[in-house]
Phi, psi and omega in degrees: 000116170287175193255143166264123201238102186281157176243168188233134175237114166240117199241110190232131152283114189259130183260145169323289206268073205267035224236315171331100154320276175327311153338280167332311202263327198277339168271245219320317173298313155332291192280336134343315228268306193309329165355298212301339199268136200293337208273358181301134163241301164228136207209139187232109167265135172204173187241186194281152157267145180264118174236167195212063146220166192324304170307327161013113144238113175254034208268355213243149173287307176223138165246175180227149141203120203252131176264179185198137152271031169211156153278326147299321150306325187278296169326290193313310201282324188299335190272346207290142179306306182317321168282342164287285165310349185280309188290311220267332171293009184215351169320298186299325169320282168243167198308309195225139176223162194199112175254183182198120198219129202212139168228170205310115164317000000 
């Protein structure tokens, strides 16, 4: 019997402007749109919390983290048209992006 190996993609944005409202709203509406994609299971927008330890890096503006129960499902999404439109209408937003992408032991 295989183990079911959920995959987890977590994406933290560093914005140009990243003080910028507007900014801000135009990344999280962008990112709203990705819900939409079926292989999607859980899906999280968030800003750092405030916390105060060493381990910390709360330098990022906005983050996404999305589950999938495949890695093939995770695949399916990078191509998926919705997420190919979200990077060419929000690219010009930030600086930096940074993923982590992780599974099941």
């Amino acid at each position: 019997m295989s183990r079911h190996q959920s995959f987890i993609h977590h994406v933290f944005f560093w914005l140009k402007n990243a003080k910028n409202q507007e900014d801000q709203a135009k990344l999280v509406a962008g990112l709203e749109k990705l819900r939409a994609i079926a292989d999607i299971t859980g899906f999280h927008i968030g800003i750092p919390a405030v916390t105060d330890r060493p381990v910390i890096d709360s330098s990022y503006d906005i983050s996404l983290c999305i589950f999938f129960d495949t890695s093939e499902a995770q695949d399916a999404y990078q191509i998926d048209p919705l997420h190919l439109a979200f990077i060419d209408e929000c690219k010009h937003l930030w600086e930096r992006v940074v993923v982590y992408d992780s599974i099941d032991i």
